[in-house]
N, C-alpha and C positions, 0 to 999 in steps of 0.2 A: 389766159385772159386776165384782165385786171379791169379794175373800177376806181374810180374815183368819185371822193365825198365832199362836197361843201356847205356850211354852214356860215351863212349870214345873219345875223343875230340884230335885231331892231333892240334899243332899252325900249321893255313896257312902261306905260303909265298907269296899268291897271291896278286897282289896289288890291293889298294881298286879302284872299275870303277869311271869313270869319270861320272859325272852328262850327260856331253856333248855323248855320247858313248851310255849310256842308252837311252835320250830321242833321240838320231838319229834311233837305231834299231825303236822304238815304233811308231817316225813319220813315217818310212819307212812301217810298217807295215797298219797303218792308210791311209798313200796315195793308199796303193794293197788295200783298201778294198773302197776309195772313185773312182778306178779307174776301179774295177773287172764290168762282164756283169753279176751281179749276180741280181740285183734291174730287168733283165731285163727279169727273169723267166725264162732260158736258163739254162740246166741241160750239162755241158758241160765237155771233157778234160780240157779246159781252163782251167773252172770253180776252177775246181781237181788243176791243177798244183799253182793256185793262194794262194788258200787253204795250199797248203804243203809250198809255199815258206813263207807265214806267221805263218806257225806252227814254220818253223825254224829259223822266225827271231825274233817272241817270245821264244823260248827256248835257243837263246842264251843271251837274256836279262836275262831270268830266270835264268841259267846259274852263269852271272854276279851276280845277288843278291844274292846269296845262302852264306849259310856260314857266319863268321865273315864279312870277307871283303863288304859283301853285305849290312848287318847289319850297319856296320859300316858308308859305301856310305849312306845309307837311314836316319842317326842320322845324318850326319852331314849338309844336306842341308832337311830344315822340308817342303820343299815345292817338293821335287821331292815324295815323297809315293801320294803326290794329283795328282802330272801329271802322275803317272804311271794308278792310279787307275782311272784318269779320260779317256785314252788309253784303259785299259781292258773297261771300261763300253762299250766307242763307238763302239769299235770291237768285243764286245758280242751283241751289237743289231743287227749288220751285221749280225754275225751266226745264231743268232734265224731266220733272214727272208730266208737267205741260209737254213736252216734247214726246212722252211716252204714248200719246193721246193719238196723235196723227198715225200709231201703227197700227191703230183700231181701225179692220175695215167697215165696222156696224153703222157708218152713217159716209155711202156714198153720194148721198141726194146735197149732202154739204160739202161740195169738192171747191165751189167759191171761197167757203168761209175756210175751209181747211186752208186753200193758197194764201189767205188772207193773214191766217194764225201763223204759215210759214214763215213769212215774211217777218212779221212780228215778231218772233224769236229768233231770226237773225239778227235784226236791229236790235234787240235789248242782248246775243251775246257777244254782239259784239262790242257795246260799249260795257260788258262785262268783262271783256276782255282788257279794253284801253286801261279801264279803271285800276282791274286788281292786277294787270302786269305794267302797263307802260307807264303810269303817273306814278305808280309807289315804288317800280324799278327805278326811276329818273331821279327820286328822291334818294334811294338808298344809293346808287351812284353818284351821285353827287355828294354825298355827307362822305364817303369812300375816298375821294379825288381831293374837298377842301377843306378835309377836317373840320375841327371844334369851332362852331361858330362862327362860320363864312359870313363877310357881310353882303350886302342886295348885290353887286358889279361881281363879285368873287363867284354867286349863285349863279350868275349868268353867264359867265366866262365859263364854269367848271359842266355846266348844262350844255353849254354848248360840244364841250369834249365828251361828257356822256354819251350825246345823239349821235358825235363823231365814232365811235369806240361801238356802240350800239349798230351805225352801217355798217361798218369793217366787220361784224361779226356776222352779219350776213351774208356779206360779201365771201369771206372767207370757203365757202363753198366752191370758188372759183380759183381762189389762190389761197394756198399756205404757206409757202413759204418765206414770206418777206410784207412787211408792212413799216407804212410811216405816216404818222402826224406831227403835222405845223402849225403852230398856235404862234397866232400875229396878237400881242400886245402893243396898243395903243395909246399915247398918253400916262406914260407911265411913270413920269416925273424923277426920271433918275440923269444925275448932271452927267455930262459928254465921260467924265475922271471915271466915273461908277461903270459907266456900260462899255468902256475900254478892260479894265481891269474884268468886267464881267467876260467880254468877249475873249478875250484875250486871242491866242491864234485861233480861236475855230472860226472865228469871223470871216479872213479869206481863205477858208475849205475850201475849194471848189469841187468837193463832193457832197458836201454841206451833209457830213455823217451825222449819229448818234449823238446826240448831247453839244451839236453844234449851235449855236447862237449868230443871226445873222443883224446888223444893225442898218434898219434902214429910214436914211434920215436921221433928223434927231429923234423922231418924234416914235416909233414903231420898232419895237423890235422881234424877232422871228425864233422861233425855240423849234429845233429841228428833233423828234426822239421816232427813231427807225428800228427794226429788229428783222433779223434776217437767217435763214438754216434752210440748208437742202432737200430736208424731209420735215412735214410740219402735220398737226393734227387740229381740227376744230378745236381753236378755244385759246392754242399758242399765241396768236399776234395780237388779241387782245387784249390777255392776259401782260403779256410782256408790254 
């Protein structure tokens, strides 16, 4: 079997969050859980309403990082991804012992509020989840792929091969042995003499292998990079 991945990429207008903006949501979130009665074994509404207002005040941090602008806030100060991630750890040990709560059968008569508390910590693990794998993976991938000090178009061209490279790995369950991505640059301001001399013969490949370069138009050009073996292990093709 095989899969296919696309990536359409809008430029944002959103402006990059502030350092200040993120770690306010995250302490805010940290003080509901040193403040919650949940340490105190009490399966409660409270409990529930506590729960939901820090799902939502982790999602809208999550929110803020997503995307270039996110990507971008997280590169430029190398110490905010440790205080976010040091946030999701403390407020995932909260939820484990919240979580340890629901295997108490001493309050059947609260099977409402139990579904209720379920729920609630689904929703806050899994923006526990987005937060401390998918925004601060997307950041370290990306600082991986465009080196030292990418500018805003460079952070969102390279995010977008992240997210690319990031399917393919899951993909990868399906197929190992062989992968390929194509990155269409656009406007790329190099004269007819430059992308000749660039292309040189991979241009008419008509296998359009590894390391081929396709021009099309003046305006667009196609970077072909493939990797391919008979016998392959989770990790090869996107590795290569």
């Amino acid at each position: 079997m095989c899969g296919i991945i696309a990536i359409v990429r809008q430029r944002s207008d959103r402006a990059v969050p502030a350092r200040a903006d993120i770690t306010r949501d995250l302490d805010a979130a940290s003080a509901m859980v040193g403040g919650s009665s949940a340490l105190d074994g009490a399966v409660s509404v409270e409990l529930v309403d506590t729960l939901t207002t820090i799902a939502g005040t982790l999602e809208r941090t999550d929110a803020a990082l997503r995307g270039g602008p996110g990507v971008r806030a997280l590169l430029a100060d190398p110490t905010l991804a440790g205080a976010v991630s040091a946030r999701v750890a403390e407020i995932l040990d909260w939820v484990e012992h919240v979580d340890s709560l629901l295997d108490d059968d001493d309050h059947p008569e609260d099977a409402t509020v139990v579904e209720s508390l379920n729920a609630a910590l689904i929703r806050v693990r899994d923006v526990l989840w987005a937060l401390g794998t998918d925004r601060l993976r997307a950041a370290e991938g990306v600082a991986d792929l465009a080196g030292p000090n990418p500018d805003p178009g460079a952070v969102d061209l390279f995010l977008s091969i992240y997210q690319s490279l990031a399917g393919l790995d899951r993909l990868e369950v399906r197929g190992r042995d062989s992968a390929g991505l194509s990155v269409f640059v656009r406007g790329h301001g190099l004269d007819a003499g430059r992308v000749d001399a660039l292309a040189g013969e991979r241009e008419d490949d008509v296998l359009f292998t590894h390391g081929a370069v396709r021009r099309i138009g003046d305006d667009v050009l196609c970077f072909a990079y493939k990797t391919a073996a008979e016998i392959g292990e989770l990790g090869d093709n996107t590795a290569a």
